[in-house]
N, C-alpha and C positions, 0 to 999 in steps of 0.2 A: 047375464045375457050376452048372447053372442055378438059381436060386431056384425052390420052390416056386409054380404057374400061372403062373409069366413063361416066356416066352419068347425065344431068341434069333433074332434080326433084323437083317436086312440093314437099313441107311439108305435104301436105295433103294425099298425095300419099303414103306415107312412114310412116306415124304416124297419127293414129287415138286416139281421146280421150277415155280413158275408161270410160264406164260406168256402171261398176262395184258399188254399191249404199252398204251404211252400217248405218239401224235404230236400233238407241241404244234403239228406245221401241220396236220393234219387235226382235230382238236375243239378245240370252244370252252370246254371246262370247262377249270379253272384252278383246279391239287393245287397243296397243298402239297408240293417235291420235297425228298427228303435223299440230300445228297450223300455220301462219305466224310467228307469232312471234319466234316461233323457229326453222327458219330459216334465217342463218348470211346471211349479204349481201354482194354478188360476192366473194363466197369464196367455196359454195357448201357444208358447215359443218351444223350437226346441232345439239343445245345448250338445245334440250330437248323434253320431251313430255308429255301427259298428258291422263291418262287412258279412253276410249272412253264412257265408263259405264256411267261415271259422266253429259257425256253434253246430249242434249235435241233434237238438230238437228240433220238430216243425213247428213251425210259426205261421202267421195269419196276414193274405197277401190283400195290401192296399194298392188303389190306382192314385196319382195326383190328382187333388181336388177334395179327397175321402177323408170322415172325418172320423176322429179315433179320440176312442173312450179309454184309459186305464178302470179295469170294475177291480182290481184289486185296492183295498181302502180308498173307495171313490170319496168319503170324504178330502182325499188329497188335491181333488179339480186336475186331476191330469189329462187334458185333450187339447187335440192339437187339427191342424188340415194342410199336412204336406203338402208343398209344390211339385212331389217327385213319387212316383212308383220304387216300393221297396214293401218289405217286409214287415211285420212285428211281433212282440209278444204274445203268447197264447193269452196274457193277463191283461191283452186290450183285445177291445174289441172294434170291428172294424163296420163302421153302420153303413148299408146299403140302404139308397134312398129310393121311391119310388117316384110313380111320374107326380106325385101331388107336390112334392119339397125339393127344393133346390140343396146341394149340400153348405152355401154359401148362408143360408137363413135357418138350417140346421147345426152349422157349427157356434152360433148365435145360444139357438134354441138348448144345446148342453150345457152352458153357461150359466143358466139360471137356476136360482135357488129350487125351483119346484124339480126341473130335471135333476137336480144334485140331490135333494130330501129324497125323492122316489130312489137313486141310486144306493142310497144309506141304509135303505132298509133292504139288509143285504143278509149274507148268511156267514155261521163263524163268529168268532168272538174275537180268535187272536190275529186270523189274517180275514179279516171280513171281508166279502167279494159282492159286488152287486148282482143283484138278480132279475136277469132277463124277463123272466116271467110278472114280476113288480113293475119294470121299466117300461113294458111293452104296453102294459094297461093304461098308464098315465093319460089323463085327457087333456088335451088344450084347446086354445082355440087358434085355428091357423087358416092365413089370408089366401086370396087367392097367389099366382104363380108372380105377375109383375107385382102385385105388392111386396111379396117375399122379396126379391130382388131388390126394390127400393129401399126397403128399412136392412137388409143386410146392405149394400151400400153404404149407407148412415154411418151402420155402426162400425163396418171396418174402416172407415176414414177416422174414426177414435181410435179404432186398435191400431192406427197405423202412430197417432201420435202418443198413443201410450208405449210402443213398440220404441220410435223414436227417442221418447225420454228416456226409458229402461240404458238405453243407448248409453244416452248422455252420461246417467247417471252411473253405468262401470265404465266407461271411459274417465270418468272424474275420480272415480276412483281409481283407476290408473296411475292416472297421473299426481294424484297424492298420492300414494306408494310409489312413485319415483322421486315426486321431492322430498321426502319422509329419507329415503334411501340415499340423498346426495346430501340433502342438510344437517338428519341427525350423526352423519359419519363423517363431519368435515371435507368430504370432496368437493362442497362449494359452500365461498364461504359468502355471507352475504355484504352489505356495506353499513359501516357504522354511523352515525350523525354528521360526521365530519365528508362522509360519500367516499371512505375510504374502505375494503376488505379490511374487516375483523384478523386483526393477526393474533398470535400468540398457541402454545400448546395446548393441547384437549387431554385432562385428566380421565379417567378410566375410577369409577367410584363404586360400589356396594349402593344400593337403591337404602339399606340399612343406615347409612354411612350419612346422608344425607336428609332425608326423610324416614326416622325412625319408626318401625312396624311395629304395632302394637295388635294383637289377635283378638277372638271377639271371646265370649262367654261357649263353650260345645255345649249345651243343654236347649230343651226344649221350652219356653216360657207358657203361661197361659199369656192369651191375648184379651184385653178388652175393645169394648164398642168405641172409648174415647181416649186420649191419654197422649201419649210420646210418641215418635211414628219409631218403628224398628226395620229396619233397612233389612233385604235379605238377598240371594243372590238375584233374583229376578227383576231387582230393582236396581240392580247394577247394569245400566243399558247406554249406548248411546254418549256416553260420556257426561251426564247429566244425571242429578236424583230429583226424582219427583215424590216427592216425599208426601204429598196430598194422597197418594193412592196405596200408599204402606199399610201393612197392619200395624195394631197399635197394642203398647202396653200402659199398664197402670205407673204410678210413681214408686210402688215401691221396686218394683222391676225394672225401670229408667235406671232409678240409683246404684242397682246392684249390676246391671251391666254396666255402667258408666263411672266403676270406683277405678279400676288403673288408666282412664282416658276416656275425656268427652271430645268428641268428634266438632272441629272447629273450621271455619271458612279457609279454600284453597286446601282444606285437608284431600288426598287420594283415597278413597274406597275401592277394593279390590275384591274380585271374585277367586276365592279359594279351587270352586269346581268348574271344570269348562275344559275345551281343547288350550287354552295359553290362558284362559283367567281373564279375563273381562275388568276394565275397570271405569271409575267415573267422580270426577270431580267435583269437591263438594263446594257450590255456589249461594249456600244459603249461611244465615245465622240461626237459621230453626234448631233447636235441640230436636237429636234422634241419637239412640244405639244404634251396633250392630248386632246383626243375626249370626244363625250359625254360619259357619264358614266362607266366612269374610273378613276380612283382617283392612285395616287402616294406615296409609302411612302418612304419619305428621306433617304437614310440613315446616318448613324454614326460610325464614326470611332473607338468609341465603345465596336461596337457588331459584326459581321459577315454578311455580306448581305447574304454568300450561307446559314448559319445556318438559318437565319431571311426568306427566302425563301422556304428552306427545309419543313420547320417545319409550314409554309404557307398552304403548300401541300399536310398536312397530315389530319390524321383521328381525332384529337384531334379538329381541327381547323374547320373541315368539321361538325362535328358533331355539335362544335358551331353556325354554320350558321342557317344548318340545322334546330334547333330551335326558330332562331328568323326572317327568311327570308320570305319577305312580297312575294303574288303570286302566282302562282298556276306553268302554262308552262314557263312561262318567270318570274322564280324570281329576285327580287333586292334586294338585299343587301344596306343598307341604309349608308350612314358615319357614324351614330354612332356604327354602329352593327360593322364595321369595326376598329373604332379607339380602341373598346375597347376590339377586341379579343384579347386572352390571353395566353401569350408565355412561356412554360416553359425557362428558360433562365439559363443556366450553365457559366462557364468560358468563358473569349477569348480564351482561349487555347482551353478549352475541343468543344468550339461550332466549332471551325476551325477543329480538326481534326475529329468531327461527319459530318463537312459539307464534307469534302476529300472523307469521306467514301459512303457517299450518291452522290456524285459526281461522283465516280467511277461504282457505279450500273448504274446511269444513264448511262456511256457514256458507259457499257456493253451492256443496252438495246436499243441504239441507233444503236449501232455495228447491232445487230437480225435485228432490222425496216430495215436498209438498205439493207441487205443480204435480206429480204423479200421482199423490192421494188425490188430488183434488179432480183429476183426469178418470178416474176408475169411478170415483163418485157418482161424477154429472155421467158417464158413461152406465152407470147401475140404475141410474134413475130413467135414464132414455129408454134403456133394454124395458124397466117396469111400464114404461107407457105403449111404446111401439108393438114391445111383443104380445100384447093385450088386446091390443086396437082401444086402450080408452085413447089414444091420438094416432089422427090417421094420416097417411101420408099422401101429397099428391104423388100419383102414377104419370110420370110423362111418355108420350108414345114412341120415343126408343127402349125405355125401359119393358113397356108394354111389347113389344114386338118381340123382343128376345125369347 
């Protein structure tokens, strides 16, 4: 049932495509052009652009305020609603609104699952494109003019604190990769108990040398419903194993991955494939194998696992791989490129309390991600009431006037 003076509505009825056209060999103005690629996904930001002069093809011209669809793999959520007149991809689309919809309560309305489902059923297999003729039919139900305004309102004072946190949270990351960059490479050093700088020289060691690699089983296992959990690379995340959401094998397959090394607390878990190899610190006493191409390094009572981790994670380490990693989309990292990365190594003191310090970032930047799941949530459930009318909003008479 329809809400009270809303109406339902075809898409097609209320949004037509512009076909506003822009050939960089025929004029001489010079937009700003966005491509896909800069356009984040389901987040409505956008990470850049590129001057229109330069490309070759025509592309499809936006006014500031307009809001813009990627229909190439729309399940991607790329749309965005520039501040600025410029150009874009023939691979978006650029929705001209009528007098019934604001583009403000339309850039809303692409947002939602039912506008993203109708875009999915698109055409292609390998590069699927959404299909206008699908999109246009969609029906909803849609308020009048100031209510529109009111509930866009709403919701862009979320997007604006979800926008804010994203903020926060690559500034934080920032700035852990600068302290990562000054602590793991001794250019500062920190203070020891005594509130003195940590002195003495920093050893240069083999990751082997210190925490010895031990690689997993290359073979395929069967899996059971209950048993061991078997780690694989996709469980290598975050620095963290969540070993509850593994597959799992039986005992006699435990035993037979687990005859040259059972995987023990402060052990490192490493990812074999990936741009640098992914890795995560093992925080449990739970027995698990490893899966295919993943490899382990021991630790030792030593060295510091969070330092020995930390310093996994960084740019020193990356850049190594970087150089010698076999691949192009899916690189591997090989065991020896692994055994023999190379770790700056300080003190047990000074590596414990660099690891504190890199520990404490992280669990700042955890604190932002959650505050920001938690923002996109309460912000999905507002969009499921508002944009439905099952809750309605009051109109006040500036709203109404505009």
């Amino acid at each position: 049932m329809v809400p009270n003076g809303w109406e339902h509505k075809a898409f097609g009825e209320v949004v037509k495509l512009s076909k506003s056209k822009y050939d960089p060999k025929k004029s001489t103005d010079c937009f700003p052009c966005i491509e896909l690629e800069h356009i984040a996904q389901g987040t409505g930001q956008l990470t850049g652009n590129v001057p229109a002069s330069n490309l070759g093809s025509t592309k499809n011209k936006f006014k500031a305020g307009d809001v813009i669809f990627g229909k190439l793999r729309p399940y991607l959520r790329k749309y965005a609603q520039p501040n600025f007149d410029g150009v874009c991809s023939s691979e978006i689309w650029v929705f001209s609104p009528t007098k019934k919809i604001i583009n403000p309560y339309l850039f809303q309305l692409v947002q939602t699952n039912q506008f993203i489902s109708e875009a999915n059923k698109s055409a292609g297999s390998k590069m699927p494109r959404a299909d206008w003729g699908v999109v246009s039919e969609m029906v909803f139900p849609l308020p009048p003019l100031p209510e529109q305004r009111k509930i866009a309102k709403i919701l862009s004072t979320w997007d604006k604190a979800i926008s804010t946190t994203e903020r926060l949270i690559d500034n934080s990351k920032q700035q852990k990769k600068a302290l990562m960059q000054q602590l793991l490479t001794g250019k500062k050093r920190l203070l020891d108990d005594s509130a003195k700088p940590f002195e003495g020289e920093w050893e240069l060691k083999n990751l082997n040398d210190i925490f010895p690699v031990i690689d997993s089983l290359h073979k395929t296992p069967l899996f059971s419903d209950i048993g061991y959990a078997m780690v694989r690379v996709a469980d290598i995340k975050g620095g963290k194993l969540d070993l509850k959401n593994t597959l799992k094998v039986d005992s006699d397959v435990f035993n037979e991955y687990t005859k040259k090394y059972k995987p023990k607390y402060s052990d490192i878990v490493f990812s074999r494939v990936g741009s640098y190899g992914n890795s995560s610190i093992v925080k449990t006493n739970e027995p698990f194998c490893l899966g295919q191409n993943t490899v382990i390094a021991s630790s030792n009572e030593d060295y510091s696992s969070d330092y020995v981790y930390q310093f996994l994670n960084s740019e020193f380490i990356k850049k190594q791989i970087e150089k010698t990693v076999d691949g192009s989309s899916h690189k591997t990292v090989s065991l020896k490129i692994i055994r023999n990365l190379k770790l700056l190594i300080p003190s047990k003191a000074e590596q414990t309390k660099i690891a504190s310090v890199l520990r404490n970032a992280d669990s700042d930047l955890e604190v932002l991600k959650k505050q920001l799941a938690g923002l996109k949530q309460e912000k999905k459930a507002l969009m499921q009431q508002l944009l439905t009318g099952k809750r309605r909003v009051i109109v006040d008479s500036e709203a109404a006037a505009l």
